[in-house]
PDB file as gemmi writes it, atoms N, CA and C in Angstrom:
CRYST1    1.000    1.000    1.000  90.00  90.00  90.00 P 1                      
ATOM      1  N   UNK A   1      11.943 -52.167 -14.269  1.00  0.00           N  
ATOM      2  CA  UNK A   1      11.553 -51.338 -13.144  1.00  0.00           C  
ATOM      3  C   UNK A   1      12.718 -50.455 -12.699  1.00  0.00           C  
ATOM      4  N   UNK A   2      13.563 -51.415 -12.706  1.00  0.00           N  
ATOM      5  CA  UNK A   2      15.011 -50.491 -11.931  1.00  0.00           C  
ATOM      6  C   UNK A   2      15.107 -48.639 -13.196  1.00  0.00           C  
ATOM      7  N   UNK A   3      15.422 -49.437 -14.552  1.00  0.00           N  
ATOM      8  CA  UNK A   3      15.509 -49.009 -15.566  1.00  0.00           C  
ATOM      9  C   UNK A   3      14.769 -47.344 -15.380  1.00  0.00           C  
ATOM     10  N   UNK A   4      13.230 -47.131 -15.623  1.00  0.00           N  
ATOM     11  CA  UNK A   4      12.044 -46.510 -15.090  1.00  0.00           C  
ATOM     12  C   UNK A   4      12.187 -45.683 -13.907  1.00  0.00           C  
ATOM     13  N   UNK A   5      13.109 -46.390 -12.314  1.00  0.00           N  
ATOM     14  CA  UNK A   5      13.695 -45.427 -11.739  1.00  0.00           C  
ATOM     15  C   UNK A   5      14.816 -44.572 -12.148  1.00  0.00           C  
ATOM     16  N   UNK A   6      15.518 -45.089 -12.861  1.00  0.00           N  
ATOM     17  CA  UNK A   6      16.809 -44.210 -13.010  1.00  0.00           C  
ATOM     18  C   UNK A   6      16.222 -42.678 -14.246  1.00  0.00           C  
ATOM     19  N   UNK A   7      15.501 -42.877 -14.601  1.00  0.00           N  
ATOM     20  CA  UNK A   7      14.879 -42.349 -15.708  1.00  0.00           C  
ATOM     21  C   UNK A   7      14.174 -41.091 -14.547  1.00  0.00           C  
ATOM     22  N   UNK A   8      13.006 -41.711 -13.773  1.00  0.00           N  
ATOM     23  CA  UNK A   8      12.201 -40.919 -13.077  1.00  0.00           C  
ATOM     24  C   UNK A   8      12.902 -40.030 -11.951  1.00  0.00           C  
ATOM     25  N   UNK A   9      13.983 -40.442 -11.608  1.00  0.00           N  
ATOM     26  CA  UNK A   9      14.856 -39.279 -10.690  1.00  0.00           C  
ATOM     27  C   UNK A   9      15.055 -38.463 -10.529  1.00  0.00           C  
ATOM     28  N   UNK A  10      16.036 -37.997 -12.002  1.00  0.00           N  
ATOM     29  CA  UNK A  10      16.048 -36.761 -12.029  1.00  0.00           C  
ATOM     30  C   UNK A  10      15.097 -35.851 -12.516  1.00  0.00           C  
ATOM     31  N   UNK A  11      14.135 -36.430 -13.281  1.00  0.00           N  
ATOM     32  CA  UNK A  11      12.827 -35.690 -13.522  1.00  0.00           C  
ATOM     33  C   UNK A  11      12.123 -35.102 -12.347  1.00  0.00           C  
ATOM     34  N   UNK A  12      11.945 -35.938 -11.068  1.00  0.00           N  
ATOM     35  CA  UNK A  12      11.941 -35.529  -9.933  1.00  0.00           C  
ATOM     36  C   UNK A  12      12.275 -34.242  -9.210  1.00  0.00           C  
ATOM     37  N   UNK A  13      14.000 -34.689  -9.418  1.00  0.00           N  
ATOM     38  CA  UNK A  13      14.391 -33.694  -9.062  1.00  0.00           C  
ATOM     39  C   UNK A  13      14.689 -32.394  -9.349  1.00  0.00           C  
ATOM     40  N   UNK A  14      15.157 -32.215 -10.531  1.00  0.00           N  
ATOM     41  CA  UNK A  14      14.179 -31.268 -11.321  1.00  0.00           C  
ATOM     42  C   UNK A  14      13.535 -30.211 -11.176  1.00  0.00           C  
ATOM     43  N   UNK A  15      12.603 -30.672 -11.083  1.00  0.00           N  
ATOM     44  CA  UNK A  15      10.846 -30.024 -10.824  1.00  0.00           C  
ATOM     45  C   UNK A  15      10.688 -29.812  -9.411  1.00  0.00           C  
ATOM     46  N   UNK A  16      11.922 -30.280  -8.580  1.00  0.00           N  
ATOM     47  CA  UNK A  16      11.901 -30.069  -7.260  1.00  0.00           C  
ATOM     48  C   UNK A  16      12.380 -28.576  -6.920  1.00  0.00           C  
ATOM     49  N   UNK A  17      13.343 -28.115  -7.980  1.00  0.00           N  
ATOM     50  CA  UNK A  17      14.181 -27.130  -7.928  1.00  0.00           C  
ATOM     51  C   UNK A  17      13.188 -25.940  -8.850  1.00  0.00           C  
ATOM     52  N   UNK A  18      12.309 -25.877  -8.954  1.00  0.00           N  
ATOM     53  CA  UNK A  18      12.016 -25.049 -10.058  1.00  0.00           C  
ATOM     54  C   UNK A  18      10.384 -24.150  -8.748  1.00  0.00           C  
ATOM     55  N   UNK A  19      10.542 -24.573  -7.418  1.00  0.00           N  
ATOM     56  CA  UNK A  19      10.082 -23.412  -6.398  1.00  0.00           C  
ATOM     57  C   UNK A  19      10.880 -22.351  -6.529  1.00  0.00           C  
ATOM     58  N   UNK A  20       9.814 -21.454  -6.119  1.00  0.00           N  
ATOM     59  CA  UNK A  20      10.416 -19.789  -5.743  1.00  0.00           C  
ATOM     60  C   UNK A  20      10.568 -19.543  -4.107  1.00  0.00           C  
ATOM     61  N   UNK A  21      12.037 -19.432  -3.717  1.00  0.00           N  
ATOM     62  CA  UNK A  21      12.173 -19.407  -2.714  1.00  0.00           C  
ATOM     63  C   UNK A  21      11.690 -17.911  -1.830  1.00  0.00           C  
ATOM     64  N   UNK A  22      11.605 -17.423  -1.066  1.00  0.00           N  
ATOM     65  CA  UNK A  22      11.557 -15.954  -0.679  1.00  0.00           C  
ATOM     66  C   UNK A  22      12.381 -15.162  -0.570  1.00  0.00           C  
ATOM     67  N   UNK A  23      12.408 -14.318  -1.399  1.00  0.00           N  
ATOM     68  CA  UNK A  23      13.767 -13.110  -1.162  1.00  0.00           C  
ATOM     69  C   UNK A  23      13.562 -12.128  -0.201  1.00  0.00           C  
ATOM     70  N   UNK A  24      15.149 -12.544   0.360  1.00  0.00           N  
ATOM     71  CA  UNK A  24      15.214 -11.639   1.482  1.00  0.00           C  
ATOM     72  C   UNK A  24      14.414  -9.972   1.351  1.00  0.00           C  
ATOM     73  N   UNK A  25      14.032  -9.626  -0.134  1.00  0.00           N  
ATOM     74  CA  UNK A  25      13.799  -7.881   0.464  1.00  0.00           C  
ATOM     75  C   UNK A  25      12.161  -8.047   0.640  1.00  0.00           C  
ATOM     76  N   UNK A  26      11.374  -9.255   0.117  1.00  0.00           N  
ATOM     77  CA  UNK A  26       9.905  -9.764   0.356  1.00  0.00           C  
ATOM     78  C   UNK A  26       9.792 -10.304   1.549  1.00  0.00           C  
ATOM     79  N   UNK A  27       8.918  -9.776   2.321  1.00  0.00           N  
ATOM     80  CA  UNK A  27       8.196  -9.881   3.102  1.00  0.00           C  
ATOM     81  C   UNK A  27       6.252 -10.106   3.102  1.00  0.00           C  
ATOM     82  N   UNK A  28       5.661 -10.970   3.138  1.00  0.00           N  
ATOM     83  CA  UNK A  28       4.359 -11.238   2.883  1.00  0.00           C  
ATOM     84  C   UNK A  28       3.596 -10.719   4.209  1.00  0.00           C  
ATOM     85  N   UNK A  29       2.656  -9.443   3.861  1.00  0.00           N  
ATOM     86  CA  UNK A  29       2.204  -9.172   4.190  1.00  0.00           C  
ATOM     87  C   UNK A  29       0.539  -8.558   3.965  1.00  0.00           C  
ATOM     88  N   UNK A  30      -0.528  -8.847   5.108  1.00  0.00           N  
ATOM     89  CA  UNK A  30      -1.817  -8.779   4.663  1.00  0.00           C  
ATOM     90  C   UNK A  30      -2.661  -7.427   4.453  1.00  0.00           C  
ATOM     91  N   UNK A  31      -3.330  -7.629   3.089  1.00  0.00           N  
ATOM     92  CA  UNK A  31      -3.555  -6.274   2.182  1.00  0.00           C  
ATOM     93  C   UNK A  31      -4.625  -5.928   2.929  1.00  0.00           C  
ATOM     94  N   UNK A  32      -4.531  -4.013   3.152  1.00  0.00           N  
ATOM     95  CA  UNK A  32      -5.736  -3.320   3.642  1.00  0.00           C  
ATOM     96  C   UNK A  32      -6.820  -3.639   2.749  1.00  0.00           C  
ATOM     97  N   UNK A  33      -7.753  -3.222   3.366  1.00  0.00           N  
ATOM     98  CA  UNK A  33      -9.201  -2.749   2.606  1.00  0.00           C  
ATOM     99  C   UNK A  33      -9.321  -1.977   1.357  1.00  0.00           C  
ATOM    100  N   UNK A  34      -8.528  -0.897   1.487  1.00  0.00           N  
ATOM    101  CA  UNK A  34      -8.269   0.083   0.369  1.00  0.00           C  
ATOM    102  C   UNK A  34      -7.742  -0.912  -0.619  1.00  0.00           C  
ATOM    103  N   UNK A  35      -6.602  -1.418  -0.537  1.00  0.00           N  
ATOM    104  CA  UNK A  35      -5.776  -2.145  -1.581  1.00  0.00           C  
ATOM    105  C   UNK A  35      -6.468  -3.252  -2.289  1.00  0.00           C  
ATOM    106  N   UNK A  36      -7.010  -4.037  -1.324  1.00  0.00           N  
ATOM    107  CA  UNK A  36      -7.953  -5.230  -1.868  1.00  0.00           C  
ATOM    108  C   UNK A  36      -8.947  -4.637  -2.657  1.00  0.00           C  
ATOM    109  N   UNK A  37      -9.824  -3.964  -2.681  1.00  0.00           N  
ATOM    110  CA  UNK A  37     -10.615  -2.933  -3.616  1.00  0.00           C  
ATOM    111  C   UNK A  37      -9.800  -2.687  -5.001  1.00  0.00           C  
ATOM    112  N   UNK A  38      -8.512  -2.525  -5.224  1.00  0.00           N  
ATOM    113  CA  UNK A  38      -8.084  -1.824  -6.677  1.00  0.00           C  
ATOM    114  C   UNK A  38      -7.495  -3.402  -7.079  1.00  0.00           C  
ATOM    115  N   UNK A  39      -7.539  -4.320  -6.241  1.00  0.00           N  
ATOM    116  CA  UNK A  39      -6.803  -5.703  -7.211  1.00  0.00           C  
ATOM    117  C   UNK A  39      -8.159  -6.305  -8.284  1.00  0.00           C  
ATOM    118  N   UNK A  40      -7.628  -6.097  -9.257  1.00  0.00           N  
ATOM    119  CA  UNK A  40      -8.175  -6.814 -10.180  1.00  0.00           C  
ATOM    120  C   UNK A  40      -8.410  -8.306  -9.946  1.00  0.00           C  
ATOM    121  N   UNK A  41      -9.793  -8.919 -10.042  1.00  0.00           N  
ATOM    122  CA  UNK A  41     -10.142 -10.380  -9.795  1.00  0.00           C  
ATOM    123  C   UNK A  41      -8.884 -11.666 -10.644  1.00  0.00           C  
ATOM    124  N   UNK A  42      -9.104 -12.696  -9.574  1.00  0.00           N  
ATOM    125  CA  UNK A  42      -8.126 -13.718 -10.125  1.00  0.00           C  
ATOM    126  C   UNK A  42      -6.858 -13.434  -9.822  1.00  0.00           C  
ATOM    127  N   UNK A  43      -6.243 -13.017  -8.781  1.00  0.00           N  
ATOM    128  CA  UNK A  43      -5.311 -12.694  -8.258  1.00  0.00           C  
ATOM    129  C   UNK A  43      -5.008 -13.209  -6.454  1.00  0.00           C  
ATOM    130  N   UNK A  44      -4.258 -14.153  -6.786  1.00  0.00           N  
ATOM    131  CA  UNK A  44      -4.204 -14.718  -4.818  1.00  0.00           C  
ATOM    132  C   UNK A  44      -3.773 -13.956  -4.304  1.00  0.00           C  
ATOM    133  N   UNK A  45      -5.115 -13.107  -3.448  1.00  0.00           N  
ATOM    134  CA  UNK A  45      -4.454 -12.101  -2.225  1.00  0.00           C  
ATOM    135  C   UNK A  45      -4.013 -12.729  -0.979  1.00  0.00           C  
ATOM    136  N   UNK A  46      -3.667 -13.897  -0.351  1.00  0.00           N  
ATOM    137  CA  UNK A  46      -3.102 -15.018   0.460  1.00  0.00           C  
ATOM    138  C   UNK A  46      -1.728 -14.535   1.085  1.00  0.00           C  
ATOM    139  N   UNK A  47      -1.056 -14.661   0.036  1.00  0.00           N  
ATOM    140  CA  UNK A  47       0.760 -14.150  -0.471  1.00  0.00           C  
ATOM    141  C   UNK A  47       0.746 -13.161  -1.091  1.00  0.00           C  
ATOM    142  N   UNK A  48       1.258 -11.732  -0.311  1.00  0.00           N  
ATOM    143  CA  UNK A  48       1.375 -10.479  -1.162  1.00  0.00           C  
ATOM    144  C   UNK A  48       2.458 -10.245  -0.381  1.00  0.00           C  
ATOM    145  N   UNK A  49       3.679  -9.335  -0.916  1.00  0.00           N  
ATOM    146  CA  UNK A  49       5.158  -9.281  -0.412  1.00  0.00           C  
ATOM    147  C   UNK A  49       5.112  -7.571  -1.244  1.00  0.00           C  
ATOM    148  N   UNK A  50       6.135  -6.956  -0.638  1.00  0.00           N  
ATOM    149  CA  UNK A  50       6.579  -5.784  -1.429  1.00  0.00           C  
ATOM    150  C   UNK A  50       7.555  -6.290  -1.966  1.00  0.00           C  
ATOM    151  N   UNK A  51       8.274  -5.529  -3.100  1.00  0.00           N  
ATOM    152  CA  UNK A  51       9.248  -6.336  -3.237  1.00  0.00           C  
ATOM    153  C   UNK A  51      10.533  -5.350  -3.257  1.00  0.00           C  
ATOM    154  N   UNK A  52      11.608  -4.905  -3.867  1.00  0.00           N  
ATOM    155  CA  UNK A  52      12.629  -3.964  -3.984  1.00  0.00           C  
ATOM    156  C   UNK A  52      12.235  -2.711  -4.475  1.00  0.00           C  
ATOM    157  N   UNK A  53      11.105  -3.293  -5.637  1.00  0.00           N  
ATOM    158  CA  UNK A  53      10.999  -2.055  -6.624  1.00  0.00           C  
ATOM    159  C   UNK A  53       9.920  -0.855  -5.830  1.00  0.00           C  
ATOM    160  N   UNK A  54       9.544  -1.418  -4.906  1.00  0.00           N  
ATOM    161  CA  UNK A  54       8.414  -0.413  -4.081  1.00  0.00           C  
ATOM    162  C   UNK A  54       6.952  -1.408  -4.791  1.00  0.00           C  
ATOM    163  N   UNK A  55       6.776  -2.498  -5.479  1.00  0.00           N  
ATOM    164  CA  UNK A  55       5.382  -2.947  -5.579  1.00  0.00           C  
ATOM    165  C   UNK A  55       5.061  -3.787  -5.436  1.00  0.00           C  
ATOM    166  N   UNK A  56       3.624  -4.544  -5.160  1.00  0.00           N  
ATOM    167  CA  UNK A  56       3.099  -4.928  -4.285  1.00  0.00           C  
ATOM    168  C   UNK A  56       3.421  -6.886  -5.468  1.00  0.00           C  
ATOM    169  N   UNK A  57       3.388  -8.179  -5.118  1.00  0.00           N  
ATOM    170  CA  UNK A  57       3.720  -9.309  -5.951  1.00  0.00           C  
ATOM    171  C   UNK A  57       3.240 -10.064  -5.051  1.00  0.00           C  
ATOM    172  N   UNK A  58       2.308 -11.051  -5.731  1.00  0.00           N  
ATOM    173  CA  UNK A  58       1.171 -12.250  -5.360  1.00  0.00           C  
ATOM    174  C   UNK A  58       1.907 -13.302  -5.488  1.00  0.00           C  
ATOM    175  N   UNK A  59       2.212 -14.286  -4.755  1.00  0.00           N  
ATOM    176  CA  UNK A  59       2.675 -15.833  -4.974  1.00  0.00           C  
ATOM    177  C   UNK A  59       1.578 -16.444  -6.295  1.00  0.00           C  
ATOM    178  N   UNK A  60       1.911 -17.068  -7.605  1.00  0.00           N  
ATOM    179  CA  UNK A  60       1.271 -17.597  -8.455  1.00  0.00           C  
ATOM    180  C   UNK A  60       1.467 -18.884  -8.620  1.00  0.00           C  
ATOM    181  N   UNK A  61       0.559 -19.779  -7.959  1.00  0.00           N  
ATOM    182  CA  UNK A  61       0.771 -21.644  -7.940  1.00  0.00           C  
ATOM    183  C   UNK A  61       0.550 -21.682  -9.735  1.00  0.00           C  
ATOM    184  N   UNK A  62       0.707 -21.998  -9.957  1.00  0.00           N  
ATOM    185  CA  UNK A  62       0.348 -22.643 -11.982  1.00  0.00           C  
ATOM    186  C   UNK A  62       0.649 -23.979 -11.941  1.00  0.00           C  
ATOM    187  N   UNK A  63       0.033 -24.974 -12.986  1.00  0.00           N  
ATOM    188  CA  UNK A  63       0.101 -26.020 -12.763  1.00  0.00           C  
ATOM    189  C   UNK A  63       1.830 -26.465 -12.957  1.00  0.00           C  
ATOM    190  N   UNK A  64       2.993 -25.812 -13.184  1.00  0.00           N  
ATOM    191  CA  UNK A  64       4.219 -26.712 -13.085  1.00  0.00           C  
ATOM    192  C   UNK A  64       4.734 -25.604 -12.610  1.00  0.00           C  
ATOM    193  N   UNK A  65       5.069 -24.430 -12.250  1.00  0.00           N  
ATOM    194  CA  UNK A  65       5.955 -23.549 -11.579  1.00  0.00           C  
ATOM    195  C   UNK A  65       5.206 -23.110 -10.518  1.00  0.00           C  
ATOM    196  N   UNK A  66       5.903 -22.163  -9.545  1.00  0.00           N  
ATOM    197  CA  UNK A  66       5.512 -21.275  -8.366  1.00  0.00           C  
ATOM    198  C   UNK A  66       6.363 -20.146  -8.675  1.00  0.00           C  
ATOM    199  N   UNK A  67       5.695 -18.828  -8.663  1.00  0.00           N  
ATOM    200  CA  UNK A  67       6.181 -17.764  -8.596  1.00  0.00           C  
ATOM    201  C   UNK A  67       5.893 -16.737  -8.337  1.00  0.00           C  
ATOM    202  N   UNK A  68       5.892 -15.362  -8.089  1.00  0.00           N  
ATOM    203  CA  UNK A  68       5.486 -14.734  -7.403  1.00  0.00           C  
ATOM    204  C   UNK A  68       5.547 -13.501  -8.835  1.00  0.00           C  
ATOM    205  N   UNK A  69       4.183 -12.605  -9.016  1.00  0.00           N  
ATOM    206  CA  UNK A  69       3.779 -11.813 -10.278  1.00  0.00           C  
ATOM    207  C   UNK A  69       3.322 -10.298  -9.733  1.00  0.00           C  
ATOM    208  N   UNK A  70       3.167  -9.688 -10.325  1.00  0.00           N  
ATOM    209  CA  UNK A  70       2.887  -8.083  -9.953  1.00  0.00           C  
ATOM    210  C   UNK A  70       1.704  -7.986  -9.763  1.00  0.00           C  
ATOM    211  N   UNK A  71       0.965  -7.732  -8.493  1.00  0.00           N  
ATOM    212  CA  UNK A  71      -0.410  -7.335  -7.924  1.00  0.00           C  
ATOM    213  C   UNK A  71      -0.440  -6.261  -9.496  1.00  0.00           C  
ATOM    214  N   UNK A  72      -1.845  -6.656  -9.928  1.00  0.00           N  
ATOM    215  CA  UNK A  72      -2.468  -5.766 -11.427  1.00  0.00           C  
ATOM    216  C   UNK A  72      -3.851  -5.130 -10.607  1.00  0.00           C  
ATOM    217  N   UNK A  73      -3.942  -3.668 -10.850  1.00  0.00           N  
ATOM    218  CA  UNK A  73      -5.213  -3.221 -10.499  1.00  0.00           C  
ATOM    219  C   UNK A  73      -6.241  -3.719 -11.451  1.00  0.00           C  
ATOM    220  N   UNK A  74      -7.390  -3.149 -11.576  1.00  0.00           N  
ATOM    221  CA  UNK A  74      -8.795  -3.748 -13.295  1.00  0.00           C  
ATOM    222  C   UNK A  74      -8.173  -3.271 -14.272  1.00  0.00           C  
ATOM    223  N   UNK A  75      -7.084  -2.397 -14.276  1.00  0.00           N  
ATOM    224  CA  UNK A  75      -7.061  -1.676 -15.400  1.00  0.00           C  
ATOM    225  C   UNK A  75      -5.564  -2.093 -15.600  1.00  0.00           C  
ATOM    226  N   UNK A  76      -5.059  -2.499 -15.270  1.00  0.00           N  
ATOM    227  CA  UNK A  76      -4.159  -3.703 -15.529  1.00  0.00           C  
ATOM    228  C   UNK A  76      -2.465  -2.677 -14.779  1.00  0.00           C  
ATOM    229  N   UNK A  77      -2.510  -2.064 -14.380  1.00  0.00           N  
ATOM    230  CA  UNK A  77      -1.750  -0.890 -13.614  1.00  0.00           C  
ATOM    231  C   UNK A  77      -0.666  -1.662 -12.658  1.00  0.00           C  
ATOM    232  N   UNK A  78       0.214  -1.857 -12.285  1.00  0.00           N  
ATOM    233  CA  UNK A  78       0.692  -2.237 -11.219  1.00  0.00           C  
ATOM    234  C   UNK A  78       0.666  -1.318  -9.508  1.00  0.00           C  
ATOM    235  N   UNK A  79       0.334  -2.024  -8.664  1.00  0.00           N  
ATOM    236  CA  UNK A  79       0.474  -1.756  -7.497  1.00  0.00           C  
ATOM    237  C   UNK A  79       1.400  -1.382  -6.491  1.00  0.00           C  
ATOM    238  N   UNK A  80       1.746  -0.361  -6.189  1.00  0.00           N  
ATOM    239  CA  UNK A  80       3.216   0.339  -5.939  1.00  0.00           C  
ATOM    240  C   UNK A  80       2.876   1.405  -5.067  1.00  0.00           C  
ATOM    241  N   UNK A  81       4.023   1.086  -3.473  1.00  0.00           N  
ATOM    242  CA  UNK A  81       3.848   2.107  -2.679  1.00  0.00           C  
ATOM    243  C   UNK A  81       4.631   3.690  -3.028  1.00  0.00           C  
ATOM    244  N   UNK A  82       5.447   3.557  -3.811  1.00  0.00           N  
ATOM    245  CA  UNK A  82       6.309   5.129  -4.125  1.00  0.00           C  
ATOM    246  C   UNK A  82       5.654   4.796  -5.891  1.00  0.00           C  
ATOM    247  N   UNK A  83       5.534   6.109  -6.645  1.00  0.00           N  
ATOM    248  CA  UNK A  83       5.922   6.421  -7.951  1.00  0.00           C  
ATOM    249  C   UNK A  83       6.713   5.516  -8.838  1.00  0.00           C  
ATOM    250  N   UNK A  84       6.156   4.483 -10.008  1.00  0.00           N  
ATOM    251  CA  UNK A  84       7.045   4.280 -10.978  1.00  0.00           C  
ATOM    252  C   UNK A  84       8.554   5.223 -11.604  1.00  0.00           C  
TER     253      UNK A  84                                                      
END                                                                             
């Protein structure tokens, strides 16, 4: 048993470290009407942040990481308040 803990610890911990914390230039904020219309389905509109680059990034739970991915319009486009 002891054995089994020493083993399971750092696996623990680990996987403890592997959240996405919030960067200071993200801010989560809730998407207009207009915007929600061009997001392509399957996308958590919940958590949406701008980020440095001028575009718009969804928090993504997956079953072993958390991270945050580029709002995709249907046509697979990224979402961006200034010009690529």
């Amino acid at each position: 048993m002891i054995r089994t803990t020493y083993l399971v610890a750092p696996l623990v911990l680990a996987l403890a470290a592997c959240g996405a914390p919030p960067t200071p230039e993200g801010q989560s904020e809730p998407l207009t009407e207009q915007l929600a219309a061009l997001v392509a389905p399957g996308q958590d509109m919940s958590n949406v942040r701008i980020e440095s680059d001028g575009c718009y990034w969804y928090r993504y739970v997956g079953p072993v990481e958390v991270t945050f991915l580029p709002l995709l319009t249907r046509d697979g486009r990224m979402i961006c308040t200034r010009p690529q």
